[in-house]
BATIVO-264906 format. One record per residue (C-alpha): chain; residue in three letters; x, y, z. Coordinates in nm, 3 decimals, always signed. Layout:
N
{'A' 'ALA' {X Y Z}},
...
//
This chain:
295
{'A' 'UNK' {-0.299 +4.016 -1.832}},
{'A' 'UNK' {-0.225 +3.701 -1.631}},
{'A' 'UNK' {+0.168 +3.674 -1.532}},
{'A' 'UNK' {+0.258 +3.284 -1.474}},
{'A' 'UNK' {+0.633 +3.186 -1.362}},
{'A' 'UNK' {+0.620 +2.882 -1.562}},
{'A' 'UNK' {+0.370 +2.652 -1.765}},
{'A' 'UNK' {+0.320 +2.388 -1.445}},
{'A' 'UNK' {+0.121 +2.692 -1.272}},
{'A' 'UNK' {-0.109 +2.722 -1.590}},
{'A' 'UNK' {-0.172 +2.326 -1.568}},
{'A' 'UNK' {-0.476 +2.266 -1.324}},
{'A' 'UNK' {-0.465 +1.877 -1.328}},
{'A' 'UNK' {-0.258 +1.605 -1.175}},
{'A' 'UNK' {-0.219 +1.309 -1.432}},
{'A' 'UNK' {-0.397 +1.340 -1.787}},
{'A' 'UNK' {-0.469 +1.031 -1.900}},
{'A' 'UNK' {-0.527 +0.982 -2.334}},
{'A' 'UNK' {-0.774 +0.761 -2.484}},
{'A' 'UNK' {-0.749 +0.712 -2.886}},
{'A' 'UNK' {-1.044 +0.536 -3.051}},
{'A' 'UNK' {-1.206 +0.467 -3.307}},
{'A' 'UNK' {-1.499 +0.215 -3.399}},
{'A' 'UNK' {-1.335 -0.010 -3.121}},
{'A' 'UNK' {-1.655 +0.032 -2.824}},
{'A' 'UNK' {-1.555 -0.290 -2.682}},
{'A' 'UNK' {-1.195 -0.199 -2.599}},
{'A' 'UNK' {-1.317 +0.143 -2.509}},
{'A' 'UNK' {-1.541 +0.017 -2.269}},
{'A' 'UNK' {-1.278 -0.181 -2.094}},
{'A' 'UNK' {-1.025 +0.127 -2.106}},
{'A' 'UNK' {-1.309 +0.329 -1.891}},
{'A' 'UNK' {-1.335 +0.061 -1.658}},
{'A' 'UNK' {-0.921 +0.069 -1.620}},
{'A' 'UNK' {-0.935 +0.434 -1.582}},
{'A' 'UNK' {-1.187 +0.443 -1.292}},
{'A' 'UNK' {-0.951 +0.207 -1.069}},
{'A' 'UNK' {-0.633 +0.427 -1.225}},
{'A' 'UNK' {-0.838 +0.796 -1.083}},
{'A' 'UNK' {-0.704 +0.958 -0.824}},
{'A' 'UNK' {-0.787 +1.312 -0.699}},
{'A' 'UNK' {-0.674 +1.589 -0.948}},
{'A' 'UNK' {-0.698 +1.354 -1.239}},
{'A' 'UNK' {-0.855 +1.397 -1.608}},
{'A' 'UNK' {-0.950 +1.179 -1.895}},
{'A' 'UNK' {-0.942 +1.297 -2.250}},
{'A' 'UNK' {-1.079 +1.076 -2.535}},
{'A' 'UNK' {-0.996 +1.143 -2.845}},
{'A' 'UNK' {-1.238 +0.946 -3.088}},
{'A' 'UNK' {-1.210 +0.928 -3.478}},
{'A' 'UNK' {-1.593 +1.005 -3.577}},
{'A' 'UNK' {-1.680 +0.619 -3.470}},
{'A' 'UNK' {-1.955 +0.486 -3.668}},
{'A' 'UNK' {-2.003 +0.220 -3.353}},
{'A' 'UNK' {-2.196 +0.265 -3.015}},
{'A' 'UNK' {-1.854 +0.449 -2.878}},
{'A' 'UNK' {-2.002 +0.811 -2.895}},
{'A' 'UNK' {-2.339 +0.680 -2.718}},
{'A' 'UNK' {-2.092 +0.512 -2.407}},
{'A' 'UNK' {-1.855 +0.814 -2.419}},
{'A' 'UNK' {-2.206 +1.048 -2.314}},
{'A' 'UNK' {-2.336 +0.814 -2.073}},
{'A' 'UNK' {-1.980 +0.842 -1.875}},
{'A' 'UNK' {-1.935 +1.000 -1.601}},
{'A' 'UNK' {-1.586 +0.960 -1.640}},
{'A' 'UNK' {-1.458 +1.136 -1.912}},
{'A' 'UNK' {-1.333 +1.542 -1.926}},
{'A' 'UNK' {-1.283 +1.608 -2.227}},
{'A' 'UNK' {-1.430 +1.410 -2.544}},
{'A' 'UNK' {-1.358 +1.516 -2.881}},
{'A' 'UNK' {-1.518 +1.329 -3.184}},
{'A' 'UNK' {-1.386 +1.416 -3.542}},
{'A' 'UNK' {-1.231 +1.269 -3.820}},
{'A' 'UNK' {-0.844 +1.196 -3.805}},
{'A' 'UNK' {-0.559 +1.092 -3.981}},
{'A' 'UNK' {-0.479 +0.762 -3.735}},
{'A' 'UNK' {-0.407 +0.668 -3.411}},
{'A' 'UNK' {-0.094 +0.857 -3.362}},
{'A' 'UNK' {-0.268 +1.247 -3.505}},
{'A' 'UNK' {-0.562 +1.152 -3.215}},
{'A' 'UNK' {-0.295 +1.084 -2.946}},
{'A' 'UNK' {-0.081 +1.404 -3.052}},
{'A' 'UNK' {-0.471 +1.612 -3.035}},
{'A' 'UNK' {-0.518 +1.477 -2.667}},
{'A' 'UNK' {-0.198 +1.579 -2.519}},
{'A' 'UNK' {-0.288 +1.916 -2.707}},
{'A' 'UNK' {-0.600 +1.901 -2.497}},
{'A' 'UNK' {-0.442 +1.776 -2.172}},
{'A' 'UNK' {-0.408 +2.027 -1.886}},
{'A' 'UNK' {-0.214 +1.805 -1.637}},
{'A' 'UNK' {+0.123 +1.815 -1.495}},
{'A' 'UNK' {+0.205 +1.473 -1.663}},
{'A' 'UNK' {+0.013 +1.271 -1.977}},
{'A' 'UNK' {-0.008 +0.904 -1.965}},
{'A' 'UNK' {-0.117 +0.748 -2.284}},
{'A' 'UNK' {-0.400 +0.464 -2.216}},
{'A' 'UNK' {-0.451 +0.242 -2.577}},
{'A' 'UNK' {-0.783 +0.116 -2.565}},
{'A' 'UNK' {-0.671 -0.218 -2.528}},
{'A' 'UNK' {-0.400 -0.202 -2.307}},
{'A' 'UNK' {-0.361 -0.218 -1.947}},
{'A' 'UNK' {-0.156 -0.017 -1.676}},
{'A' 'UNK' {-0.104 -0.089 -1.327}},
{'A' 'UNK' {-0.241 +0.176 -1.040}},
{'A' 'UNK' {+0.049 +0.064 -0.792}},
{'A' 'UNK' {+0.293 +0.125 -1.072}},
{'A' 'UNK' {+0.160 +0.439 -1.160}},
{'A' 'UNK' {+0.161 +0.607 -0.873}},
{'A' 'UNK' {+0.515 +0.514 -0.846}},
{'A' 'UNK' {+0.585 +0.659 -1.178}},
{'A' 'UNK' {+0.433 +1.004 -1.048}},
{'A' 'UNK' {+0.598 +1.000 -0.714}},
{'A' 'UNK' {+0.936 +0.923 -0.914}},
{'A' 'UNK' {+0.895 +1.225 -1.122}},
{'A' 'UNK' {+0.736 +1.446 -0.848}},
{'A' 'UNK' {+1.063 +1.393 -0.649}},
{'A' 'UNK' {+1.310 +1.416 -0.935}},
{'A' 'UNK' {+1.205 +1.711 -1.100}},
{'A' 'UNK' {+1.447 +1.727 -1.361}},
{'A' 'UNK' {+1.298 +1.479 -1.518}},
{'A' 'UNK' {+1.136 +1.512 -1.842}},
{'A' 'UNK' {+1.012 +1.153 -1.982}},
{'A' 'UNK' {+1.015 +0.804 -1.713}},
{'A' 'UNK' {+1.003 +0.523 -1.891}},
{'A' 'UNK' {+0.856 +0.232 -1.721}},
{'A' 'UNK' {+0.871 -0.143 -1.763}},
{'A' 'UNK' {+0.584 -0.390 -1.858}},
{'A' 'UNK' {+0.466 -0.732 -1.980}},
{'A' 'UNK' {+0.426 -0.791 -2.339}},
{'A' 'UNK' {+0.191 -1.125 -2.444}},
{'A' 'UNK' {+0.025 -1.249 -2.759}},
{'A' 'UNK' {-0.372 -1.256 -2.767}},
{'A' 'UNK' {-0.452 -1.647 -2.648}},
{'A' 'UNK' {-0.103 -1.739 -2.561}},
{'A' 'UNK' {+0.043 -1.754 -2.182}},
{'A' 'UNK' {+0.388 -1.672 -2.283}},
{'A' 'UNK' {+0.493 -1.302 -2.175}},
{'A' 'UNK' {+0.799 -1.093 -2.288}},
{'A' 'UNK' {+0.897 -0.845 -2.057}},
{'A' 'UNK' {+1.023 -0.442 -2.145}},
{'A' 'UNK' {+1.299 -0.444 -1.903}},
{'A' 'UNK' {+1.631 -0.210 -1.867}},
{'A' 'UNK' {+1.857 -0.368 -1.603}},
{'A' 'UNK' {+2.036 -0.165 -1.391}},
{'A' 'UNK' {+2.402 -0.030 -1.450}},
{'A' 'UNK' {+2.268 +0.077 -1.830}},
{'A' 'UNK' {+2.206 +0.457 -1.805}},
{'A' 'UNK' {+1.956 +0.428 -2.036}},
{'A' 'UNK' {+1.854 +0.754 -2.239}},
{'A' 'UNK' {+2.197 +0.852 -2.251}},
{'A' 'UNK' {+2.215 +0.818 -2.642}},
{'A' 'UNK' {+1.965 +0.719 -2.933}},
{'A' 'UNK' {+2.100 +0.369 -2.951}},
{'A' 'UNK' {+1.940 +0.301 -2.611}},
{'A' 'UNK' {+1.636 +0.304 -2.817}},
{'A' 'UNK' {+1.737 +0.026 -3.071}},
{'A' 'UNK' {+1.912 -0.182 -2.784}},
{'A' 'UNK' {+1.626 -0.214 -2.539}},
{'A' 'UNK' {+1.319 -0.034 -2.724}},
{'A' 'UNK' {+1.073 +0.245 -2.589}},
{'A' 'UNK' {+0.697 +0.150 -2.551}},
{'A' 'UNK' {+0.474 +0.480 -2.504}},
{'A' 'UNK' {+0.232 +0.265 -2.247}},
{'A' 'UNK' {+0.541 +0.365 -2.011}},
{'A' 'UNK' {+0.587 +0.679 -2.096}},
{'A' 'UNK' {+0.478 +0.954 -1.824}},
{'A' 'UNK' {+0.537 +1.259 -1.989}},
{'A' 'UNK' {+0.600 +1.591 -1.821}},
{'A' 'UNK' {+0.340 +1.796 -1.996}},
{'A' 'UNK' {+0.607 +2.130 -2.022}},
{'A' 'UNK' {+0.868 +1.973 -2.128}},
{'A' 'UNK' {+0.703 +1.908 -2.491}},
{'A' 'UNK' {+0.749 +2.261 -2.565}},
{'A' 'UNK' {+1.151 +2.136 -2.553}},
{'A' 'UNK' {+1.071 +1.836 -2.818}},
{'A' 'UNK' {+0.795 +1.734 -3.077}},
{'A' 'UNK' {+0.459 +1.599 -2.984}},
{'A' 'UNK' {+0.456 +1.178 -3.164}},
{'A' 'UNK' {+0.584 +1.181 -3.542}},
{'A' 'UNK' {+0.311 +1.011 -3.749}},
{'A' 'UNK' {+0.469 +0.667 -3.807}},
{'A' 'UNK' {+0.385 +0.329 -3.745}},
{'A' 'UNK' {+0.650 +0.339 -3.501}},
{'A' 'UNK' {+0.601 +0.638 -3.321}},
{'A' 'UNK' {+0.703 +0.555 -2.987}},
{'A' 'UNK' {+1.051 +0.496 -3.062}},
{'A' 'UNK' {+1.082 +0.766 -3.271}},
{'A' 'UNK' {+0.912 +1.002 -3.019}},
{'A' 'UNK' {+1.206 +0.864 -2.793}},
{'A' 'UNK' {+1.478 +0.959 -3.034}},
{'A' 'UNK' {+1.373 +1.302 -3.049}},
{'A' 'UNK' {+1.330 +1.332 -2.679}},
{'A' 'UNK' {+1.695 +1.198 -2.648}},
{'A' 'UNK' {+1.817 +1.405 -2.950}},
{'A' 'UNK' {+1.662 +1.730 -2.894}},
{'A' 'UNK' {+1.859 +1.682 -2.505}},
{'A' 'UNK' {+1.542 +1.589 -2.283}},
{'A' 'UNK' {+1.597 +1.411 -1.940}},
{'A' 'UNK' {+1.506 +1.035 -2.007}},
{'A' 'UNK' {+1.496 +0.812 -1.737}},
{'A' 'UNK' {+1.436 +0.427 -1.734}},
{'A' 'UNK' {+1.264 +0.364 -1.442}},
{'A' 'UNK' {+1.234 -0.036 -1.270}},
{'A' 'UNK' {+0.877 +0.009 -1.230}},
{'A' 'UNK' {+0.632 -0.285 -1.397}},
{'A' 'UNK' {+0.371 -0.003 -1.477}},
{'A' 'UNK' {+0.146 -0.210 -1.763}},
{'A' 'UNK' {+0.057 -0.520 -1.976}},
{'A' 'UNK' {+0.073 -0.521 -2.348}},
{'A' 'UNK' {-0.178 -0.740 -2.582}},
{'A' 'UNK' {-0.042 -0.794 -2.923}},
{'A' 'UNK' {-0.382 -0.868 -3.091}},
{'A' 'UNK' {-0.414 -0.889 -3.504}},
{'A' 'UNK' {-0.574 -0.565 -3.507}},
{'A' 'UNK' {-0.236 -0.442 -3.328}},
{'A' 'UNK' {-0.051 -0.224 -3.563}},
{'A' 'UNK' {+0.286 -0.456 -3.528}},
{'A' 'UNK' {+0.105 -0.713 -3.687}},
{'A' 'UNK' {-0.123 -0.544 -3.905}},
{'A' 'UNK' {+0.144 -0.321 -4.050}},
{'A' 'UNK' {+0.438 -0.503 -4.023}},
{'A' 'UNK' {+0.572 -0.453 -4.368}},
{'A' 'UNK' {+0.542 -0.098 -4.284}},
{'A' 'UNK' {+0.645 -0.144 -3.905}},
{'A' 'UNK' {+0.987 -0.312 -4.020}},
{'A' 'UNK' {+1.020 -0.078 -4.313}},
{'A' 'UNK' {+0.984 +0.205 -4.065}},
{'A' 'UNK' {+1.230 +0.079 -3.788}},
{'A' 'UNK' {+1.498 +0.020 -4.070}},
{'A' 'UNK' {+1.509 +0.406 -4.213}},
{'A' 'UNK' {+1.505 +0.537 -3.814}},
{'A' 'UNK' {+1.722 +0.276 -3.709}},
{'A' 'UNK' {+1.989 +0.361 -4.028}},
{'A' 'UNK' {+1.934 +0.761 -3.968}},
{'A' 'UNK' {+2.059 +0.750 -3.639}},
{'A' 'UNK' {+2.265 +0.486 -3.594}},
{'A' 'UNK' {+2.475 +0.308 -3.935}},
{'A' 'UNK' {+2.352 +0.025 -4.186}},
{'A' 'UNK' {+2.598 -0.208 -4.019}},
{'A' 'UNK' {+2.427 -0.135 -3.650}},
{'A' 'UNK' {+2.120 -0.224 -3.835}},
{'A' 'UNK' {+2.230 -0.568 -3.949}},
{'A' 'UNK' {+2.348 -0.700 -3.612}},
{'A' 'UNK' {+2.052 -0.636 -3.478}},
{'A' 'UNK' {+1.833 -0.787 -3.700}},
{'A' 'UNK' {+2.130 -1.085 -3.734}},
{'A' 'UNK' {+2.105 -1.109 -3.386}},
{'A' 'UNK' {+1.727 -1.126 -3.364}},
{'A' 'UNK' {+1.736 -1.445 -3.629}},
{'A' 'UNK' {+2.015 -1.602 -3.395}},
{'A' 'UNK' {+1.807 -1.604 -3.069}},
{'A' 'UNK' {+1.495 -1.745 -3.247}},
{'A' 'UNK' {+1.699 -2.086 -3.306}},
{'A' 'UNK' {+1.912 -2.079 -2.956}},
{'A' 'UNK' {+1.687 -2.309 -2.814}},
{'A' 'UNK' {+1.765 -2.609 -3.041}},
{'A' 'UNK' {+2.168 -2.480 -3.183}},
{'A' 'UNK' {+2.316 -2.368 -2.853}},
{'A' 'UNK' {+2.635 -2.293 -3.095}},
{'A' 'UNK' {+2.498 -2.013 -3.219}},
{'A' 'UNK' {+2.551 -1.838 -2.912}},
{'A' 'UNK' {+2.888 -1.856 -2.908}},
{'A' 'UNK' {+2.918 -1.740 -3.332}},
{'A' 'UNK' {+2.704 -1.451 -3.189}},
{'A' 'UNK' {+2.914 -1.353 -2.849}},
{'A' 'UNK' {+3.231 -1.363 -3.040}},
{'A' 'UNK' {+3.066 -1.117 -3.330}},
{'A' 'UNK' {+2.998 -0.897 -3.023}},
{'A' 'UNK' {+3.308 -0.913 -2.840}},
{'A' 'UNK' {+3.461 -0.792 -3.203}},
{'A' 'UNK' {+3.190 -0.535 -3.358}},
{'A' 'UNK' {+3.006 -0.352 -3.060}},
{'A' 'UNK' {+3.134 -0.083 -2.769}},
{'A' 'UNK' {+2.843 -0.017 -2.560}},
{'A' 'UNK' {+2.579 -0.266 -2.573}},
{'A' 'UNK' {+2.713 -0.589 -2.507}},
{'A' 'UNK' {+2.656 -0.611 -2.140}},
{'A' 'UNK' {+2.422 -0.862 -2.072}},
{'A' 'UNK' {+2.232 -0.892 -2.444}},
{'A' 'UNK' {+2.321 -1.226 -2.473}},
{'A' 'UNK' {+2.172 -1.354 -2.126}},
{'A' 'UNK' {+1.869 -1.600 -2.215}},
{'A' 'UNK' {+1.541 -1.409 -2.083}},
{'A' 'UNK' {+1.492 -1.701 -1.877}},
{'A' 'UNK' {+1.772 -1.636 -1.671}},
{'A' 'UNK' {+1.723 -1.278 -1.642}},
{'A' 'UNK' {+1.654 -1.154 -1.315}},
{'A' 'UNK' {+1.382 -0.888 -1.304}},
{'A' 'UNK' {+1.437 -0.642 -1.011}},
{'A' 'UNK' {+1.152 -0.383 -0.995}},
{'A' 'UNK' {+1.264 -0.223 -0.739}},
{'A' 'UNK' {+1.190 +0.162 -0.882}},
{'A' 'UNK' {+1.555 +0.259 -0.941}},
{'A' 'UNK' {+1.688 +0.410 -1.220}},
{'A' 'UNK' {+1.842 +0.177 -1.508}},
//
């Protein structure tokens, strides 16, 4: 019988990083290429691939790269990625989309953030966001002074991407692996926060987003907003709903009705508690410190 004080000493592997594909080789070939400059010593790579009908299976073989590859059929992209951190055996799983991008520099700060703060469970990281062929970018920034993770309606105010999430592999035995939903990052997030994990924003600019068509957000989006709505009412009210989305509407016409603003700052000033600091500040004029500190 083998006696371990705790689940880190069964977990032989520094970082596990999680590839889900499926019939996508092209992507997958340029999410090896990210993981090779991402490696470091004590590292692992676990594909998870849907039974591709493609050339992925042939590339996965000729790798070098890859741990662990498992081929079979699955429900979507959310049962593969729940299958790989199954299969993981590092300290901490970082999910790689197979046509994403994460930064080594920010990475490593991300591990060396959670090595030193061991209480810990989930860092969430900051990244760029941009639209396939367009130079515009949207960042996924928490500024500082928020104490973000506190409560579930961090979620809703400033959103949870999972390509920032570096997960301490033993603390999922405290929460749920990712609910199968189009949205299953946020809602992964709420039950972190509800179930009483440590969640941490960290300032750390750790990847770059593509919204493609393929990209469930656009190819789901009836289902996406349908989604967001029933998690967002659940665990917050109908009325928290509302603003949001009422808020959303406002800000897409700012640019040309600068009076809007003002009908929207005075709703705030009447209806909300918590999140009013700063919302209102055009991104423009946002200042983006990245400076690895807690937000």
């Amino acid at each position: 019988m083998k006696t371990v004080k705790n689940i880190d000493n069964l977990l032989t592997k520094r970082v596990s990083f999680i590839i889900p594909t499926k019939n996508r080789v092209k992507y997958f070939k340029k999410a090896l290429k990210i993981y090779r400059s991402l490696r470091k010593k004590g590292d692992e790579l676990v594909v998870i691939d849907g039974n591709s009908s493609d050339q992925t299976i042939k590339v996965a073989k000729r790798s070098k790269l890859i741990d662990i590859f498992l081929s079979e059929p699955d429900l979507n992209n959310v049962h593969a990625t729940n299958k790989g951190l199954l299969l993981a055996r590092g300290k901490y799983a970082v999910i790689l989309p197979d046509d994403d991008t994460i930064f080594s520099q920010g990475l490593e700060k991300a591990v060396e953030t959670m090595e030193k703060h061991q209480e810990i469970d989930v860092l969430v990281c900051g990244g760029i966001v941009k639209y396939e062929g367009k130079r515009a970018l949207h960042y996924n920034y928490v500024g500082p002074g928020q104490n973000y993770g506190k409560s579930v309606l961090d979620v809703f105010i400033h959103g949870a991407c999972g390509l920032g999430f570096l997960i301490r592999k033993s603390s999922l035995a405290k929460s749920n692996l990712f609910p199968n939903t189009p949205i299953a990052d946020l809602a992964f997030m709420v039950n972190c926060i509800k179930t009483g994990l440590n969640i941490k924003f960290c300032r750390i600019k750790m990847y770059q987003a593509t919204i493609y068509k393929h990209s469930i957000i656009i190819s789901q989006k009836d289902s996406v907003q349908k989604e967001v709505k029933k998690l967002t009412i659940e665990n917050t009210s109908t009325w928290f709903y509302y603003k949001r989305r009422f808020k959303d509407l406002i800000w897409s016409y700012t640019r040309y009705k600068p009076v809007l603003i003002l009908v929207t700052l005075i709703a705030d000033l009447l209806h909300t508690i918590r999140d009013r600091k700063n919302y209102f500040v055009p991104k423009k004029r946002v200042r983006y410190l990245w400076d690895g500190g807690f937000s």
